[in-house]
C-alpha positions as CSV (number, residue, x, y, z in Angstrom):
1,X,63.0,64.8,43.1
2,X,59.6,64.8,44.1
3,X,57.9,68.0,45.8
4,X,59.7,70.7,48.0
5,X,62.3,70.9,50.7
6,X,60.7,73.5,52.9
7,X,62.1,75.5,55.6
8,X,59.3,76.6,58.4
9,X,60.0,78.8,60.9
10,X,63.9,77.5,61.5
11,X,66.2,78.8,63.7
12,X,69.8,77.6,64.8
13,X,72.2,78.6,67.5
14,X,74.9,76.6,68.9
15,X,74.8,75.4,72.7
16,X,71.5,76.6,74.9
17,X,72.7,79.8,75.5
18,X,74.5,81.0,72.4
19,X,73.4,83.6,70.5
20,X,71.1,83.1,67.4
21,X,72.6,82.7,64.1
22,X,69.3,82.6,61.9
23,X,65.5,82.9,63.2
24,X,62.1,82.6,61.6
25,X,63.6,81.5,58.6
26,X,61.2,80.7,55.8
27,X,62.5,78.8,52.5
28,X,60.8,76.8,49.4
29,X,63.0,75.1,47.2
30,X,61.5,73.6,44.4
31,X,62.4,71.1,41.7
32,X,64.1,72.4,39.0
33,X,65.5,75.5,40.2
34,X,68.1,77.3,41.0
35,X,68.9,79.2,44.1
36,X,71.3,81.8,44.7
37,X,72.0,82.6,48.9
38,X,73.9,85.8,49.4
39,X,74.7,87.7,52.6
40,X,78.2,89.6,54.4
41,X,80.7,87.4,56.4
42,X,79.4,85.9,59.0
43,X,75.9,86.3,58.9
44,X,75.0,82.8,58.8
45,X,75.0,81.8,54.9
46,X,77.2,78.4,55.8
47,X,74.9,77.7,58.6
48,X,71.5,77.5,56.1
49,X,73.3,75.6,53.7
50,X,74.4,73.1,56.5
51,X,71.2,72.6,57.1
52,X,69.7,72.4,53.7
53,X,72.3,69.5,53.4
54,X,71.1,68.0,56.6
55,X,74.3,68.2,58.1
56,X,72.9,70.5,60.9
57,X,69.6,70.0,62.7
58,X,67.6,73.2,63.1
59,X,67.5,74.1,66.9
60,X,63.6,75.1,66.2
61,X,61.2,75.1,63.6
62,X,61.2,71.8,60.7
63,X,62.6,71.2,58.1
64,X,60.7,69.2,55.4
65,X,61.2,67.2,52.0
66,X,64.4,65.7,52.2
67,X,66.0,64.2,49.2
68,X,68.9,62.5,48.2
69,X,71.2,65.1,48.6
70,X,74.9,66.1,48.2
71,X,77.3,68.6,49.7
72,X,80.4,70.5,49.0
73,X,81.5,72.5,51.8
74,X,83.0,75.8,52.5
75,X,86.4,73.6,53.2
76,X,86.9,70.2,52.1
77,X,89.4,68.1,54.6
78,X,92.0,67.0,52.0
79,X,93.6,64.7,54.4
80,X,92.1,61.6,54.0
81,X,93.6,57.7,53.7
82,X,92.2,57.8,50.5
83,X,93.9,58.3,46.4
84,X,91.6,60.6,44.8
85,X,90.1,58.0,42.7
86,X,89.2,55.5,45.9
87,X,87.6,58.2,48.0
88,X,85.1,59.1,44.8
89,X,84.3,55.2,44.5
90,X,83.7,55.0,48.2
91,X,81.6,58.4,48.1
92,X,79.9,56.3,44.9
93,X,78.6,53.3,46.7
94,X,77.9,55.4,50.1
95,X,75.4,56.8,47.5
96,X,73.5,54.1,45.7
97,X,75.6,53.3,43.5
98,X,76.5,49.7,42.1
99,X,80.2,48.7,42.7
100,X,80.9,48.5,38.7
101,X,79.2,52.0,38.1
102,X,81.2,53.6,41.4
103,X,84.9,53.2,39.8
104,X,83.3,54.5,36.5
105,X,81.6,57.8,37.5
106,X,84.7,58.7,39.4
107,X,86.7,58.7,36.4
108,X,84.3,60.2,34.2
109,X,83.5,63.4,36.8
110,X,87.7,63.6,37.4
111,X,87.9,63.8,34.0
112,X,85.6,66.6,33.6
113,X,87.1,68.8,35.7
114,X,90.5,68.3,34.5
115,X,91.7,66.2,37.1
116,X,91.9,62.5,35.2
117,X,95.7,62.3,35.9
118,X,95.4,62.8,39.7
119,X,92.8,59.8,40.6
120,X,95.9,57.9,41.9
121,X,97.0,60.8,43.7
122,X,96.6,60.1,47.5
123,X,94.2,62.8,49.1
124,X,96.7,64.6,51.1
125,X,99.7,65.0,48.4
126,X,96.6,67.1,46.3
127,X,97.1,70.8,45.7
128,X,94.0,73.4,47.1
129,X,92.9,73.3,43.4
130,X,93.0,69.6,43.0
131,X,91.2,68.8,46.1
132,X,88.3,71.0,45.3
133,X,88.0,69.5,41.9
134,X,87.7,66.0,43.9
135,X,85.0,67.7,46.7
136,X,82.9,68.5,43.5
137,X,83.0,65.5,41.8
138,X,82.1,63.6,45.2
139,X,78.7,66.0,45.0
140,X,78.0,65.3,41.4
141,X,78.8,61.6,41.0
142,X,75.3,59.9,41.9
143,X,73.2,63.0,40.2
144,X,71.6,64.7,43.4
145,X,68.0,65.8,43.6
146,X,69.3,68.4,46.0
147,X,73.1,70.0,45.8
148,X,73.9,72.5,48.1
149,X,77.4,74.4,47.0
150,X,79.1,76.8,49.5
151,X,81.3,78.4,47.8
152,X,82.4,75.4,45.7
153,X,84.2,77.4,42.7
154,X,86.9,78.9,45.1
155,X,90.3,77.6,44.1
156,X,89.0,75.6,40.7
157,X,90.8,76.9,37.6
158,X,88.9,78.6,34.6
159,X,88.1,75.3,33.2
160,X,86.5,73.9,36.7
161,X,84.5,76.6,37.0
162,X,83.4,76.6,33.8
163,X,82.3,72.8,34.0
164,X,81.0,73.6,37.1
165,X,78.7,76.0,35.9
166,X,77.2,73.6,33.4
167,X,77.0,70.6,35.9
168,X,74.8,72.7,37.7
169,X,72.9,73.7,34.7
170,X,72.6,69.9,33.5
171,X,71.1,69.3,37.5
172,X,68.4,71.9,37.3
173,X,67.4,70.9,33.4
174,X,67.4,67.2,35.0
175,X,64.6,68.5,37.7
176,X,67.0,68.6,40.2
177,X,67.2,71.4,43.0
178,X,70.4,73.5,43.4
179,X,71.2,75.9,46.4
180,X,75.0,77.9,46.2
181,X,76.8,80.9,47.7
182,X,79.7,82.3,46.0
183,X,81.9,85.8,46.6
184,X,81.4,86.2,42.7
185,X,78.1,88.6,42.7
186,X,77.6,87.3,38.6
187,X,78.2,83.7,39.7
188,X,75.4,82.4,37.4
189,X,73.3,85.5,38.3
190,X,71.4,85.1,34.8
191,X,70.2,81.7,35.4
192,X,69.0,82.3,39.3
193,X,65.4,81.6,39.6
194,X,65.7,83.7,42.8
195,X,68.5,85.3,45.6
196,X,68.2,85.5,48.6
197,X,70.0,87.9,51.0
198,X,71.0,86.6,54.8
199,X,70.5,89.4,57.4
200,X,70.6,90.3,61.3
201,X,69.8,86.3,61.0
202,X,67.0,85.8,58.9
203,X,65.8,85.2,55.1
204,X,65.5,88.4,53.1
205,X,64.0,87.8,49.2
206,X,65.8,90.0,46.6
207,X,65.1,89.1,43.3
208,X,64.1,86.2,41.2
209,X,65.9,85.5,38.3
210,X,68.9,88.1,37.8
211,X,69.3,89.7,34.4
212,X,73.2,90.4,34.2
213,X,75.2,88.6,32.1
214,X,77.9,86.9,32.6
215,X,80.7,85.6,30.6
216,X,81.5,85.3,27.2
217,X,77.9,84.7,25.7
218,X,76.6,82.9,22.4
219,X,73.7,83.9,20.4
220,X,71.7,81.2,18.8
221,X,68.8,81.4,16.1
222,X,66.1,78.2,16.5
223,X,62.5,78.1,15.4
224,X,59.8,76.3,17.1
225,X,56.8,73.7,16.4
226,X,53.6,75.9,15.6
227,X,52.5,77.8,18.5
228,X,55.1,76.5,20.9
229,X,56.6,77.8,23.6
230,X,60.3,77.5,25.1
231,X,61.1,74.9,27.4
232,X,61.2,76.0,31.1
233,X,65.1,74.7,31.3
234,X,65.9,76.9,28.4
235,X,63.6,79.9,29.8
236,X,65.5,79.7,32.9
237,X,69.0,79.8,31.2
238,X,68.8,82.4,28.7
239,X,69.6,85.6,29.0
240,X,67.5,87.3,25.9
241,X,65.1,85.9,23.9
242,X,63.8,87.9,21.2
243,X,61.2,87.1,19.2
244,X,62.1,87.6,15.0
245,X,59.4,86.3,13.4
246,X,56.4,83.9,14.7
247,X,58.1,80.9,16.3
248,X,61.6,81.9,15.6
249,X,63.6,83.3,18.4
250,X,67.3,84.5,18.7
251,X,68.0,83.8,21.9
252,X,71.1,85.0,24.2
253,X,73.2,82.0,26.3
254,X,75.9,82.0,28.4
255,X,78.4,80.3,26.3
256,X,78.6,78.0,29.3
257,X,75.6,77.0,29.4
258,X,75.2,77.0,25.6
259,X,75.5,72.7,25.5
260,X,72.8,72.6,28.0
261,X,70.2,74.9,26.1
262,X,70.7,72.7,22.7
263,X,70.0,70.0,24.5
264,X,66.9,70.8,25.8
265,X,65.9,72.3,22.3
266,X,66.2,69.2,20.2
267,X,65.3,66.7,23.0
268,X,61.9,68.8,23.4
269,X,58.8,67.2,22.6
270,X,57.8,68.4,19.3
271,X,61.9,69.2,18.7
272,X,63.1,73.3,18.3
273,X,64.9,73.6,15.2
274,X,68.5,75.4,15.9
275,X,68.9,77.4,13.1
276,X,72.3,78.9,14.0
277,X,74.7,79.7,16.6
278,X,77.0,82.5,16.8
279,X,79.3,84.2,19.0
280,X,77.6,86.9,21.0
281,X,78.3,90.1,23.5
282,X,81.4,88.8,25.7
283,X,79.6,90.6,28.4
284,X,81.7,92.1,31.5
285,X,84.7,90.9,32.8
286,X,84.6,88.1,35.2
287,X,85.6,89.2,38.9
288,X,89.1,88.5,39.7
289,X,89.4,85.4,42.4
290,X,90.6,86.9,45.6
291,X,92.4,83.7,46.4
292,X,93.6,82.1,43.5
293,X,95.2,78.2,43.8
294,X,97.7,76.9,41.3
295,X,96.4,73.8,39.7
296,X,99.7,72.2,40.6
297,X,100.6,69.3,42.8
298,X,102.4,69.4,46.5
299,X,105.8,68.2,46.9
300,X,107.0,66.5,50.1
């Protein structure tokens, strides 16, 4: 991803007349971060992302920097004349990718989420649960440089959400841009780079990066080259970092995000040396989902 995606002075309303949904809204995303968009029902948080996504044109002001990007929406249409496997292959070539890589990113991203033994499935037998896993992978499978998520962990089990969590970690350490909403206020509110707040229709700046945790948490011990300092994609994800000695760090990670931070350390360039890992502070209990889906599969 190269540059920004800027949002200058947007508004949108639907039909001539209707009443303004957002106005004046100002936005920078850049490369590499992550972006948190909060806001009460109805106040118009769907209606930015749509047009982050480029699904919706703004009615005034521009919108600038547009790259390749993928969407999951608030709701995904399950009934399509698709199995679960075809319609990721399809999504796969609609997005660059070669017809022998297609078949085998769909498999690897249903797999991922937990959802290998349903890529025959056809779309419309799915259950809520299943059918989210598949609108996530179709956002995932040709590594966006923007993803916009509206409120993409609804109806995923533990394990999906978990995943979820660190595909969006592996797209920000990857340079990509990533833009969600979510009813869960600690939805990866330690690894925000900022929140924004929608209200009476326009853009209201909270915080940058949050400092709650959440989830169970590791703690991991790793010294660095000589007067080094931490990588930005580890910076961004940690929760603590406390300096023990010169160059050697225990640091605080979300236990989902734990794969993502190693990786960074020993792929940096001198390498971090992980000196141990260790289970940390669970930290507070996750919010309960207000709408729950069984993982299980319709019946006819």
């Amino acid at each position: 991803m190269t540059g920004e995606v800027l949002l200058e002075q947007v508004g949108r309303r639907y039909g001539l007349r209707g009443p303004w949904v957002l106005r004046g809204v100002d936005l920078a995303l850049a490369p590499g971060t992550l972006t948190r968009v909060e806001g009460a029902n109805g106040t118009g948080k769907s209606t930015l992302l749509r047009l982050l996504a480029g699904i919706d044109a703004p009615s005034e002001g521009r919108v600038s920097g547009r790259p390749r990007t993928a969407y999951v929406p608030e709701r995904f249409p399950p009934a399509l004349p698709f199995t679960a496997a075809e319609y990721l292959t399809h999504l796969g070539t609609v997005h660059g990718l070669s017809r022998r890589a297609a078949p085998r990113a769909a498999a690897e991203w249903l797999d991922r989420f937990g959802a290998g033994s349903h890529a025959r499935t056809p779309m419309d037998r799915l259950s809520k649960g299943s059918s989210q896993k598949v609108a996530v992978a179709q956002a995932l499978l040709a590594e966006p440089e923007l993803l916009v998520l509206d409120e993409a962990w609804t109806g995923l089990d533990t394990a999906a959400r978990a995943e979820l969590e660190r595909a969006v970690a592996e797209r920000v350490a990857a340079g990509g841009a990533v833009v969600f909403v979510d009813h869960d206020p600690r939805r990866l509110a330690e690894a925000a780079d900022a929140t924004y707040a929608v209200v009476d229709g326009g853009l209201d700046r909270r915080t940058g990066r949050a400092t709650v945790p959440a989830g169970p948490h590791k703690l991991v011990t790793v010294q660095g080259p000589p007067g080094g300092r931490l990588p930005d994609e580890v910076a961004r994800t940690v929760t603590t970092a406390e300096e023990q000695t010169p160059g050697t760090y225990r640091l605080g990670v979300p236990a989902s995000h734990s794969d993502v931070v190693l990786r960074a350390l020993l792929t940096a360039r001198p390498p971090w040396h992980v000196v141990g890992v260790h289970p940390g502070d669970p930290g507070p209990d996750p919010v309960p989902d207000p709408d729950p889906a069984p993982d299980t599969e319709s019946r006819p």
